[in-house]
C-alpha positions as CSV (number, residue, x, y, z in Angstrom):
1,X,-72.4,19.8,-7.4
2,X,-72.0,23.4,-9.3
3,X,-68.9,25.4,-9.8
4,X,-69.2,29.5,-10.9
5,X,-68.5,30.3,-13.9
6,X,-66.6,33.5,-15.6
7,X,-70.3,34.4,-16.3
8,X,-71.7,33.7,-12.8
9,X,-74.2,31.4,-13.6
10,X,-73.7,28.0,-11.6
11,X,-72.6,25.2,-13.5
12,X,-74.7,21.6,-12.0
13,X,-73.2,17.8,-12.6
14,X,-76.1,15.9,-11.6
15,X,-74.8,12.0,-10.3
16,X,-77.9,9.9,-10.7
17,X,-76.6,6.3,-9.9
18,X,-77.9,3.1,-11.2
19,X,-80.2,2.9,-13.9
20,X,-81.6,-0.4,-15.6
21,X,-83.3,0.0,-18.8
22,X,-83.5,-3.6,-19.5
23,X,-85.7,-6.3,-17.6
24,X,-89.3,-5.5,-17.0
25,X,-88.8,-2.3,-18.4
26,X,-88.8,-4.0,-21.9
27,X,-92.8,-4.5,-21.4
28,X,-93.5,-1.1,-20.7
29,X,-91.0,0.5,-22.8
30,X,-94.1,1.6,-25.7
31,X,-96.2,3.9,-22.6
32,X,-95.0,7.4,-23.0
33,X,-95.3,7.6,-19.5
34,X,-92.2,4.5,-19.2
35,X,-90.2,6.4,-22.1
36,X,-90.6,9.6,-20.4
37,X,-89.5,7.8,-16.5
38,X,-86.1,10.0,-16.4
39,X,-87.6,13.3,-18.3
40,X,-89.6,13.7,-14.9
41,X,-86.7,14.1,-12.5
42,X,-86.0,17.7,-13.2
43,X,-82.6,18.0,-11.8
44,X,-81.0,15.5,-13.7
45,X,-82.8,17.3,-17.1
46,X,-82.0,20.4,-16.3
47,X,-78.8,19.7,-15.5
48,X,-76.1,20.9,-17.4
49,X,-74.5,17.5,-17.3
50,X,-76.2,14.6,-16.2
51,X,-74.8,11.3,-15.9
52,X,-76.0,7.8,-14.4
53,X,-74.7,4.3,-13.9
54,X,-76.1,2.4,-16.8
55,X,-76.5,-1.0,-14.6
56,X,-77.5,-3.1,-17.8
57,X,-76.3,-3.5,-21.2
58,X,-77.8,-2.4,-24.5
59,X,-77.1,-4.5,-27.3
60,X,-78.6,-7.4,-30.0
61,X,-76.0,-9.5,-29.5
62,X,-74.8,-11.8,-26.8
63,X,-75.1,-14.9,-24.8
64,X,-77.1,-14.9,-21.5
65,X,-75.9,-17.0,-18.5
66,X,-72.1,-15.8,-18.8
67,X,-70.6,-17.5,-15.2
68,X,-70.5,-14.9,-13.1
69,X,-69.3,-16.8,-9.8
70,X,-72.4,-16.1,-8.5
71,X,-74.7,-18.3,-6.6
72,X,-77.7,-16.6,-8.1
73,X,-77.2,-14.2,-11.0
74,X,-79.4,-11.7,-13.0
75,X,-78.7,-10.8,-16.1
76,X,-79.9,-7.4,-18.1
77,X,-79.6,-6.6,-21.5
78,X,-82.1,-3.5,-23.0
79,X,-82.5,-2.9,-26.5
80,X,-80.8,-0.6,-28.8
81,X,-84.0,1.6,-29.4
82,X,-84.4,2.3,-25.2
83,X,-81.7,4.2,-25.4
84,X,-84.3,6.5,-26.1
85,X,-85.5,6.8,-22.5
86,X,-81.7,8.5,-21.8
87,X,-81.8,10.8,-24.1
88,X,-85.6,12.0,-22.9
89,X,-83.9,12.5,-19.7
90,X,-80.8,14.1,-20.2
91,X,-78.6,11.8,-19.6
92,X,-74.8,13.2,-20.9
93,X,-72.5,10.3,-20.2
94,X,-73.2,6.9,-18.9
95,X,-70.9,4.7,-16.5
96,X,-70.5,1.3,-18.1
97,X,-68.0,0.0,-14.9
98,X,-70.3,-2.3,-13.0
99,X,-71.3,-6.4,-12.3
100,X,-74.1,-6.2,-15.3
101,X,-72.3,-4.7,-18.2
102,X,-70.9,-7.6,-19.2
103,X,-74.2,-10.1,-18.6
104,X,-74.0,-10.9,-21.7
105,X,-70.1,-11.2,-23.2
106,X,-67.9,-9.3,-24.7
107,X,-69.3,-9.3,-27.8
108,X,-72.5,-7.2,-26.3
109,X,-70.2,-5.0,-24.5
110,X,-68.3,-3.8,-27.5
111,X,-71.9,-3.6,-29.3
112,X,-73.2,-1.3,-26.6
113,X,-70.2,1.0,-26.8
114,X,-71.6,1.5,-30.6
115,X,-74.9,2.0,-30.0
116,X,-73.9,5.1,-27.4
117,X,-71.8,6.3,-29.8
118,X,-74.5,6.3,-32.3
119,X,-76.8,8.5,-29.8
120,X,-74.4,10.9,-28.7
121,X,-74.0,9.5,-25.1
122,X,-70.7,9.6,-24.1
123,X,-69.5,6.3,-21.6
124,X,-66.8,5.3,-19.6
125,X,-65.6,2.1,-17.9
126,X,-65.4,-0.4,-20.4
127,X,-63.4,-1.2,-24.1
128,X,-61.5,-3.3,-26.5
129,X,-58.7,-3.4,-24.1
130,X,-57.3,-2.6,-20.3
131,X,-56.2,0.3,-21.4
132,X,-59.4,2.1,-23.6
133,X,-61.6,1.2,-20.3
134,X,-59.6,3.1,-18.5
135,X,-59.9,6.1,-20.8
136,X,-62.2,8.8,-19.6
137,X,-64.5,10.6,-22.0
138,X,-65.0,14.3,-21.6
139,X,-67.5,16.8,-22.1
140,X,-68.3,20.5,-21.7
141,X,-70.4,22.0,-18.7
142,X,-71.6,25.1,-19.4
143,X,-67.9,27.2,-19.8
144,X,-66.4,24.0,-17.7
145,X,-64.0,20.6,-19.7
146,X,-65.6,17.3,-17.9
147,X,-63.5,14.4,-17.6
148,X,-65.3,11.3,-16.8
149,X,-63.8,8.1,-15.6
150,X,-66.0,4.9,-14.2
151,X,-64.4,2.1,-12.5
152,X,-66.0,-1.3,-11.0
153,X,-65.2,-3.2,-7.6
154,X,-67.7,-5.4,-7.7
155,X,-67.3,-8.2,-10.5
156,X,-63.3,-9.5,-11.4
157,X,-65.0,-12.0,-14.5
158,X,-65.8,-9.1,-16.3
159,X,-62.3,-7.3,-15.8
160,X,-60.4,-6.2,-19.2
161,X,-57.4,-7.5,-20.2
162,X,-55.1,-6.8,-23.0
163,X,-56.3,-8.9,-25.6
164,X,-60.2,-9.2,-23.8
165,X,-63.1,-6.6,-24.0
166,X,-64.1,-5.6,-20.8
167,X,-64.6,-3.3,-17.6
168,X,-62.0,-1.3,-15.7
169,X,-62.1,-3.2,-12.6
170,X,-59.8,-2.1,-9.7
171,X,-58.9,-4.6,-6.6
172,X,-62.1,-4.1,-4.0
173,X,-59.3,-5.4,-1.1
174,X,-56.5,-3.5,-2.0
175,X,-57.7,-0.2,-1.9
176,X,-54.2,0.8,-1.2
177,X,-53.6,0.6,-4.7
178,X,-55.8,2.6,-6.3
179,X,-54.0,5.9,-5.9
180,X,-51.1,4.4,-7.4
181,X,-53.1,3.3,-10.8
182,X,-55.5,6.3,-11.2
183,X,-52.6,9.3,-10.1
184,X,-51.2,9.5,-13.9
185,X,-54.9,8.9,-15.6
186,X,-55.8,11.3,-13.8
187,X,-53.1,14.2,-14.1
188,X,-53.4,13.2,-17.8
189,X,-57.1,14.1,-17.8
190,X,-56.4,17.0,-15.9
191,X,-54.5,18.7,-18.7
192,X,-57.7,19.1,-20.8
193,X,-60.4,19.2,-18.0
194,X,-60.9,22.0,-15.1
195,X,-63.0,19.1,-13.5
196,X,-62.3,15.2,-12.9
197,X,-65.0,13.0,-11.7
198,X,-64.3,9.3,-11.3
199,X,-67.4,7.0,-10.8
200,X,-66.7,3.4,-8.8
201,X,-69.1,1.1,-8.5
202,X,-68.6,-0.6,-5.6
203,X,-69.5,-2.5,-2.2
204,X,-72.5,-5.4,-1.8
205,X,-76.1,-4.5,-2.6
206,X,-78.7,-3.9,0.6
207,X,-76.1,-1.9,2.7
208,X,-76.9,1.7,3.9
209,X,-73.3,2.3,4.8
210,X,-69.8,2.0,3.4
211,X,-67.5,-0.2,4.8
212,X,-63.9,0.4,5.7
213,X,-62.5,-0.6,2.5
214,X,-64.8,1.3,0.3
215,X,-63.9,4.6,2.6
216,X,-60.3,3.9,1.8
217,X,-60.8,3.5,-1.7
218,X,-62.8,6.7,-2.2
219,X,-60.0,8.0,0.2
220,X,-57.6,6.9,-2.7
221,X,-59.0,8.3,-5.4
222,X,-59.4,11.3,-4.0
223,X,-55.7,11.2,-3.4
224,X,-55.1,10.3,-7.2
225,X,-56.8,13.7,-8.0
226,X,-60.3,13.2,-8.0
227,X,-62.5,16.2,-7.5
228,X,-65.6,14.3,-6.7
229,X,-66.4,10.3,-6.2
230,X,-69.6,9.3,-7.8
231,X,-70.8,5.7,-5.9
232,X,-73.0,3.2,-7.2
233,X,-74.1,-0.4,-6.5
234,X,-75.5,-0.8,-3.4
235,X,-79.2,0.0,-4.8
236,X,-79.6,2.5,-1.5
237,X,-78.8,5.7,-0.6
238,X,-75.8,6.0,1.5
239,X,-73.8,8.9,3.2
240,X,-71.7,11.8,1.5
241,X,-68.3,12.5,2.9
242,X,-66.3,14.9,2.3
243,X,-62.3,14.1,2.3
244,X,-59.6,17.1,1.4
245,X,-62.5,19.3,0.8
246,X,-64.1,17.1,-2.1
247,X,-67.2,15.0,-1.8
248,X,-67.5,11.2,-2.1
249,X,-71.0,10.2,-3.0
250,X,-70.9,6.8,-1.3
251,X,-74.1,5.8,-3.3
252,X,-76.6,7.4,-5.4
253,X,-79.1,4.5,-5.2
254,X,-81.5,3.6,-7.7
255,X,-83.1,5.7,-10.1
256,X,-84.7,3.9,-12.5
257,X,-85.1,0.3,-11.6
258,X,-88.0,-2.4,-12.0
């Protein structure tokens, strides 16, 4: 998406959806060609803020095999020093709302907050508490104040709570409410940002259309405030719609993925 600026000069967000740095990746991690994957796809370097769905986490710590209520689960965790492979490609902020950030506890979720913080990415989606993964982060775009929330539909388990690191998880069959939670996050952000984006990961993997409910939760948040609605999860490319003259990205599909 691009915006003019008081100078003229277009302003591009570039939404690249789900990227896994962990798994298989960890073998060829040491080929320049495998640190270099995202430093290829010139729109998202060039942009003047790129941002992805990190669908993994990165951190040391951990235990693997966290229940997910799943009847067959894969779990991703990269290391620390493939953070590396973002940075190459200009990835800006990272969405941390989704059913892998947690794979591995809450323990490796705080971690991983650390770790970003440590490499200048800025993220969105998960915390401490409830309440700090609901927090956006913000950034500059060219003469343009980002905000940046990330939210998840897809995996209750890892939901935070008040007292229980975690992701900021939102009801994927009550739609319906989501106006009513985001509205004030959002006209908060909105009093130090020209632009609000809110991520969602959302909807079952394999699909090459939204269904009803995700249409009325991108609906919703559009209706809380959102200027644009950045999909992830189903690993394809689905449609854009555009709702009150702002664009729902139903899915980005993958971008870097074993």
């Amino acid at each position: 998406m691009s915006h003019k600026e008081q100078s003229d000069r277009p302003v591009t967000i570039a939404w690249g959806g789900d990227v896994n740095i962990g798994r298989r990746f960890h073998y060829r991690f040491g080929l320049a060609n495998a640190r270099n994957a995202l430093s290829r796809i010139k729109p998202l370097a060039e942009a003047d803020l790129g941002i992805v769905n990190l669908e993994c986490v990165v951190a040391t710590s951990g235990a693997e095999c966290v229940d997910k209520g799943e009847r067959s689960s894969y779990y991703f965790r990269a290391r620390p020093e493939m953070v590396d492979t973002l940075l190459r490609g200009g990835v800006d902020i990272v969405a941390t709302a989704n059913n892998h950030s947690g794979d591995y506890g809450p323990e490796a979720l705080v971690e991983q907050g650390k770790w970003l913080d440590a490499a200048g990415i800025g993220h969105a989606g998960s915390g401490r508490t409830r309440e700090e993964a609901f927090r956006p982060v913000f950034r500059r775009a060219g003469e343009l104040d980002i905000a940046f929330f990330a939210l998840d539909a897809t995996q209750k388990s890892f939901a935070a709570d008040e007292e229980t690191p975690g992701t900021a998880w939102l009801d994927p069959k009550r739609p319906q409410d989501w106006a009513a939670i985001m509205a004030p996050r959002i006209a908060e952000a909105r009093e130090k940002a020209d632009i609000v984006l809110v991520a969602i990961h959302w909807g079952a993997n394999n699909l090459h259309q939204p269904d009803a409910d995700e249409i009325a939760g991108g609906h919703a948040l559009i209706d809380a405030g959102a200027d644009a609605v950045l999909g992830a999860s189903a690993h394809l490319l689905q449609g854009i719609e555009i709702y009150k003259d702002r664009p729902i990205l139903h899915d980005a599909g993958d971008l870097l993925f074993d």
